[in-house]
C-alpha positions in Angstrom: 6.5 24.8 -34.9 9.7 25.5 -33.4 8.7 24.2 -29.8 7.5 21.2 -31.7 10.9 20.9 -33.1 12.8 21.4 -29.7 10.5 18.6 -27.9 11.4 16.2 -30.8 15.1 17.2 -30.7 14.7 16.4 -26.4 12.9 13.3 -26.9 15.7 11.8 -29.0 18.1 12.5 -26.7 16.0 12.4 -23.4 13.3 8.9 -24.1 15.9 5.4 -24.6 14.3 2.9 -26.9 13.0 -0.3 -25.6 16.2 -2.3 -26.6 18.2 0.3 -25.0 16.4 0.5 -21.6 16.2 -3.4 -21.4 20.0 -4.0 -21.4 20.2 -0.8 -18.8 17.9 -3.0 -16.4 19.6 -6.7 -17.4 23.4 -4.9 -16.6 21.9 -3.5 -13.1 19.8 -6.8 -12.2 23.0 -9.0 -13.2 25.2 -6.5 -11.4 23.2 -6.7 -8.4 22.6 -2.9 -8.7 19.1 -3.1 -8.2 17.0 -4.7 -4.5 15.5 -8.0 -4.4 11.8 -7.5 -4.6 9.4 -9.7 -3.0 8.4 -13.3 -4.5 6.9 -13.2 -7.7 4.5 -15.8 -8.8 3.7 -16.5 -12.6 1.3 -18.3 -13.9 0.9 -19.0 -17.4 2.6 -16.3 -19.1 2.0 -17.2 -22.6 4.6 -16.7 -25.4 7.2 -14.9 -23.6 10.1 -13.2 -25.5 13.6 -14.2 -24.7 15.1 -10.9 -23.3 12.4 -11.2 -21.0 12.9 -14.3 -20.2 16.5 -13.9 -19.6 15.7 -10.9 -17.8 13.3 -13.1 -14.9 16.2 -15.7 -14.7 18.4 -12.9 -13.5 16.0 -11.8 -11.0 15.5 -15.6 -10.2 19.2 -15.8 -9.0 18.5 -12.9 -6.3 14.7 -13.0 -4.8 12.0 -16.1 -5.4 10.6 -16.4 -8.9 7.7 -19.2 -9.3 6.4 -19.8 -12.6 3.6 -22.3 -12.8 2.5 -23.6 -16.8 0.5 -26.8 -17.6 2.6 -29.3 -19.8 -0.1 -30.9 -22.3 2.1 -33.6 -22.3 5.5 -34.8 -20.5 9.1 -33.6 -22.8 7.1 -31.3 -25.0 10.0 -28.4 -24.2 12.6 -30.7 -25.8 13.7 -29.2 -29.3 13.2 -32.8 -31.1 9.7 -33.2 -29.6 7.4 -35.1 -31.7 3.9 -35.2 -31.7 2.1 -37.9 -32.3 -1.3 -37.1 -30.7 -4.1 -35.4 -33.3 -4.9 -32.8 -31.1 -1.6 -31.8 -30.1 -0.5 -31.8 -33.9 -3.3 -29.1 -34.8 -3.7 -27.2 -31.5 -0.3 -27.4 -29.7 2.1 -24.9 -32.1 2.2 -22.5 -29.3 2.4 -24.5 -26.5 5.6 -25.7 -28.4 7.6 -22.6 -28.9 6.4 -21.1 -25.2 8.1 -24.6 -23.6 10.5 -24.8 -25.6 11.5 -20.7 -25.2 11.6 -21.4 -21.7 13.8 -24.4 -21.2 16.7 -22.7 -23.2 16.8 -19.9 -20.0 15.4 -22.5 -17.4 18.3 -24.9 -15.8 16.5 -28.8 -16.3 17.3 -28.8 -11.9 15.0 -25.9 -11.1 11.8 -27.8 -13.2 9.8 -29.7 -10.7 6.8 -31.3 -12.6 3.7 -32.4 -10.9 1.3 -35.1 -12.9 -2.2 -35.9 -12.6 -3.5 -39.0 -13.0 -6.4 -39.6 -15.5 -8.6 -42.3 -16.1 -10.3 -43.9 -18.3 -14.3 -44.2 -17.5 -15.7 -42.1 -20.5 -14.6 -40.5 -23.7 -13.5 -37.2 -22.0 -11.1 -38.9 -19.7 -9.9 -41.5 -22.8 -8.9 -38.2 -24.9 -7.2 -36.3 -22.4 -5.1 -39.2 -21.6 -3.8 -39.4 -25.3 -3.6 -36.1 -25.2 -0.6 -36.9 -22.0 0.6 -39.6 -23.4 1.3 -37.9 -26.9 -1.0 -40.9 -28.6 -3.2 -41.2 -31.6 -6.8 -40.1 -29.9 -8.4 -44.1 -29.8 -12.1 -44.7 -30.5 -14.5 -43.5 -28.8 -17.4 -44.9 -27.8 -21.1 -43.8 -29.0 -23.0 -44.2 -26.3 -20.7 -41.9 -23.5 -22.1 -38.2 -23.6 -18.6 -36.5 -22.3 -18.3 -35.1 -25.0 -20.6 -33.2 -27.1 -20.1 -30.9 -30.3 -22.7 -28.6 -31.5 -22.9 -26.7 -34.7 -24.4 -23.3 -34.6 -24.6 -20.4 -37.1 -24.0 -17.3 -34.4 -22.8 -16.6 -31.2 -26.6 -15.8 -30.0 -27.2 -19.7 -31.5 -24.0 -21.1 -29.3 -24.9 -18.8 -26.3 -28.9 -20.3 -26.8 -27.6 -24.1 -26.7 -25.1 -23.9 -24.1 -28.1 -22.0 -21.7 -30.6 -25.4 -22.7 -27.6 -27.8 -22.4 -27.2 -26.3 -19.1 -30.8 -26.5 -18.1 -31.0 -30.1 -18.9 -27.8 -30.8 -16.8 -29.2 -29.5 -13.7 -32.4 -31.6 -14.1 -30.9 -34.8 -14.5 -28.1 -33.8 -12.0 -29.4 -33.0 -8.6 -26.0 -32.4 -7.3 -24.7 -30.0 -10.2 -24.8 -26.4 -9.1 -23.8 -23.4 -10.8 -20.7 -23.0 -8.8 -19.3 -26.1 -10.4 -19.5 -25.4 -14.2 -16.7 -23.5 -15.9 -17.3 -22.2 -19.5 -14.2 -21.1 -21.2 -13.9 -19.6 -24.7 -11.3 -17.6 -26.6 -12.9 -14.3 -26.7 -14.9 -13.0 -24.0 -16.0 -9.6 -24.9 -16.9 -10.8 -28.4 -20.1 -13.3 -26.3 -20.6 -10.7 -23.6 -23.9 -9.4 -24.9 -25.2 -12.1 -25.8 -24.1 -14.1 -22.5 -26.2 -11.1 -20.3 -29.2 -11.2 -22.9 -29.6 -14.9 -23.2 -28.7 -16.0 -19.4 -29.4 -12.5 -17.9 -33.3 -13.3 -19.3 -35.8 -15.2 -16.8 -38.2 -17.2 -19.2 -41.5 -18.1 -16.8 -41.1 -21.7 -15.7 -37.6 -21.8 -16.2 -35.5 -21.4 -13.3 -32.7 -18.8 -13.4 -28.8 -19.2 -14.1 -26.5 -17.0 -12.2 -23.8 -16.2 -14.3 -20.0 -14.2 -13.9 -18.1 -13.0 -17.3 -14.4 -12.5 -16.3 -11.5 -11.8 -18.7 -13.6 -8.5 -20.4 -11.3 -5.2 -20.7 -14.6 -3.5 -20.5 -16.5 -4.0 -17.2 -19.5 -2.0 -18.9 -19.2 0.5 -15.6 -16.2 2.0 -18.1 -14.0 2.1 -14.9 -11.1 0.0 -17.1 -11.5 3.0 -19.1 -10.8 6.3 -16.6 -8.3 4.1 -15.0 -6.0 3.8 -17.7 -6.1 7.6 -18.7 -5.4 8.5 -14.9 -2.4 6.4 -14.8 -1.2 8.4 -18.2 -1.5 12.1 -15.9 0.9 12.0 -13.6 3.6 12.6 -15.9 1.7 14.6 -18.5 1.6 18.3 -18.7 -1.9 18.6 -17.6 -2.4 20.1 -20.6 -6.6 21.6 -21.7 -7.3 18.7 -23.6 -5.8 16.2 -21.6 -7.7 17.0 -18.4 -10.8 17.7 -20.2 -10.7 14.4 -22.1 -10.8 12.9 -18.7 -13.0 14.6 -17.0 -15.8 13.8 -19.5 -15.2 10.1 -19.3 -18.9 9.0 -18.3 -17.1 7.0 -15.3 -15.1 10.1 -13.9 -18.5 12.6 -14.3 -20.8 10.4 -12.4 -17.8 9.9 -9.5 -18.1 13.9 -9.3 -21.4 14.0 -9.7 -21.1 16.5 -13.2 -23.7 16.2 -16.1 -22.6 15.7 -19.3 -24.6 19.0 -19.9 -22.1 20.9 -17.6 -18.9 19.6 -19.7 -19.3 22.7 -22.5 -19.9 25.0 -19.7 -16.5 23.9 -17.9 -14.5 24.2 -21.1 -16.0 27.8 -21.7 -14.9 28.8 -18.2 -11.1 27.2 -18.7 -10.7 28.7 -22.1 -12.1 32.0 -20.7 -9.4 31.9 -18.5 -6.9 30.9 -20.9 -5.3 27.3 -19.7 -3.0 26.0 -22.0 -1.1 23.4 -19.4 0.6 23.6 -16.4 -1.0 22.9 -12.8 0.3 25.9 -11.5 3.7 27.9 -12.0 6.3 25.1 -9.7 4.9 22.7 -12.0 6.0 24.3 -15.1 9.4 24.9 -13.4 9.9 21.2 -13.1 8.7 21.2 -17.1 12.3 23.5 -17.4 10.1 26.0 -18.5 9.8 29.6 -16.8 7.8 29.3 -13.1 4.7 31.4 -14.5 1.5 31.0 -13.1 -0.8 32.8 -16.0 -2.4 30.0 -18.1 -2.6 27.6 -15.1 -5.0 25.7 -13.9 -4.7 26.9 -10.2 -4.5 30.5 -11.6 -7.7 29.6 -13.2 -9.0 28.8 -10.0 -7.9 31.4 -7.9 -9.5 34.0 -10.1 -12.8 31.9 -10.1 -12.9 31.6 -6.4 -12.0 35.3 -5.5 -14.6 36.3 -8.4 -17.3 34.3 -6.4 -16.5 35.3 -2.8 -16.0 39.1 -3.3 -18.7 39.8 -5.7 -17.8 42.8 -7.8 -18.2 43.4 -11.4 -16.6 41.3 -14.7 -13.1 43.0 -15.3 -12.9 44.3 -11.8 -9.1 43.7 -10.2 -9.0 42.7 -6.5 -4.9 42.9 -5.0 -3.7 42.5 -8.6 -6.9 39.5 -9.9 -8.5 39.7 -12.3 -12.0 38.6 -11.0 -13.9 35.9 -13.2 -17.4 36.4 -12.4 -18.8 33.8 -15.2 -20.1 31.2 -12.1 -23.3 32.8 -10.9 -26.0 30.3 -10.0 -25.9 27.6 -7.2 -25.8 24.8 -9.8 -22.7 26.4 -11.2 -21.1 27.0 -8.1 -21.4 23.0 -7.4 -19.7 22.2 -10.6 -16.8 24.8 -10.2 -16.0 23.4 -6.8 -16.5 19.4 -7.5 -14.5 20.0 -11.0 -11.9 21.8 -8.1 -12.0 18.8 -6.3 -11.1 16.8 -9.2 -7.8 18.3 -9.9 -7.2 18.8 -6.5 -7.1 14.9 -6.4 -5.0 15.1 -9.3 -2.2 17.0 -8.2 -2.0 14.6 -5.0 -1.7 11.6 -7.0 1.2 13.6 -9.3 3.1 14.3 -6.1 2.3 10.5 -4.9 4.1 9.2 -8.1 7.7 10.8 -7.4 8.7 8.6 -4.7 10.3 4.8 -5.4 8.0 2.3 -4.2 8.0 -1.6 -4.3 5.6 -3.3 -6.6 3.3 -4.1 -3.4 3.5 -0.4 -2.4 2.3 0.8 -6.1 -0.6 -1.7 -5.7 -1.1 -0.6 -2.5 -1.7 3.1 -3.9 -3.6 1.7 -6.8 -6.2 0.8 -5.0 -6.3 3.9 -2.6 -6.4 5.9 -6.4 -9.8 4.1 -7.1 -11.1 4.7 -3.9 -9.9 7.7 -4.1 -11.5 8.7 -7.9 -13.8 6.0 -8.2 -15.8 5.6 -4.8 
């Protein structure tokens, strides 16, 4: 209780707010106090706040900043914009306030807008150009198929008509290939399943659709997943629970080749040996705490290791170790050492994390983290 107290009394003092830190980072990038990166490129960033905004035009007026965002139609970031198209009236309300949030930090010179011309052949082309030109959608005519609206009662049902309206596209469209159609809908995890049952299914006689799902958080290999708690380590205290939790994280098992079977038995080894945090006694130094290496994970090891190489009895002391001679069998052996591996891996990416790097560099190591973990 009284630790707890003292790491909330720290944290107060020690962990700045958001609002805090952000005018830290607007003073040094308006001071100059911090190095011009290289170019950044955004593209459709959605409802942006305004300190964040300001924050990019300060870093705008010292290294390249691109921002690329589709205008439904021309003026639609002036404050007295009025729509007059039916579409824009019901759909548009964000488009609105992201425009509009931008041109109050955005100078009018630095906007360079590029139109495409649309015509007018069928329905789809007639209603995009109202759409432009901030008009009433005109009448359409009944006999142009640009355009078609389907009612269904389920996502199976949507994902079931789209796959036939596909089908039929392809047979009266030579030319058509997969490569050329685009489906876009709001939610991409909520049609996943259904998307990989429906067009993942080869019906005899029917020729197959190949098929990509992009946008999911899940990737169904749970790599999203393990990635996200190993970014969270590096700074943790590598406490029991915190490496265990990731370590039986069915994408981090199968990259060390452990069993879900041999996740109890590694926890009974650990808590045999009494981890509570710390990779080894320097680490808890760097916590401010004393440099002592009982209750480590590298002590852990080191008794494990001499305990399998010089034999001996449970409870025997070898030069001061006290042996652990709980790993026995081959199988256990391989586990011990690719679980050693593991946190071996670890402690390299905590040391990788201390140095400043640019924002190429961290992606740069990124990827060699998967690689590394993930192979």
């Amino acid at each position: 209780i009284l630790d707890e107290k003292w790491k909330s009394q720290a944290d107060k003092k020690l962990i700045k707010n958001k609002a805090r830190l952000y005018q830290e980072i607007l003073k040094a990038t308006s001071g100059g106090n911090l190095p011009a990166e290289e170019p950044l490129y955004v593209f459709n960033p959605g409802l942006i706040p305004i300190p964040i905004l300001k924050l990019m035009k300060e870093s705008g007026l010292r290294s390249e900043l691109n921002m690329f965002m589709i205008e439904p139609s021309p003026g639609i970031d002036a404050p007295d914009f009025k729509t007059g198209n039916e579409l824009l009236d019901g759909f548009a309300e964000e488009a609105l306030d992201i425009h509009q949030a931008v041109a109050k930090v955005v100078h009018p010179e630095s906007v360079r807008v590029r139109s495409h011309p649309v015509a007018e052949t069928n329905n789809l082309h007639r209603v995009q150009k109202s759409i432009i030109q901030n008009s009433s959608v005109p009448e359409l005519s009944g006999r142009d198929y640009s355009i078609h609206i389907h009612s269904c009662h389920s996502e199976l049902r949507e994902v079931e008509t789209l796959h036939g309206f596909l089908l039929d596209q392809f047979q009266k469209n030579p030319e058509l290939s997969p490569d050329d159609v685009l489906v876009a809908m709001p939610d991409p995890e909520r049609y996943a399943l259904f998307i990989e049952a429906v067009f993942g299914t080869k019906e005899p006689g029917l020729p197959g659709i190949p098929f990509h799902i992009s946008g999911k958080y899940s990737d169904g290999s749970g790599l999203g997943k393990a990635f996200e708690h190993l970014l969270n380590l590096p700074d943790s205290r590598f406490t029991f629970s915190e490496v265990m939790d990731f370590v039986q994280l069915p994408r981090v098992l199968k990259a060390c080749n452990i069993s879900e079977s041999s996740v109890d038995m590694l926890k009974h080894w650990f808590r045999d040996n009494h981890v509570e945090w710390g990779l080894n006694a320097s680490h808890r130094g760097e916590e401010d705490q004393p440099e002592e290496k009982l209750q480590t994970w590298r002590e852990a090891f080191r008794r494990g290791w001499m305990g399998q190489l010089t034999g001996g009895e449970p409870g025997e002391i070898n030069n001061g170790t006290l042996l652990y001679r709980e790993v026995r069998s081959g199988d256990q052996k391989q586990v011990w050492a690719a679980f050693s591996g593991l946190i071996n891996h670890l402690e390299t990416t905590r040391n990788e994390c201390r140095n400043s790097r640019t924002c190429g560099e961290w992606m740069d190591l990124f990827e060699n983290w998967i690689n590394r973990f993930f192979p």
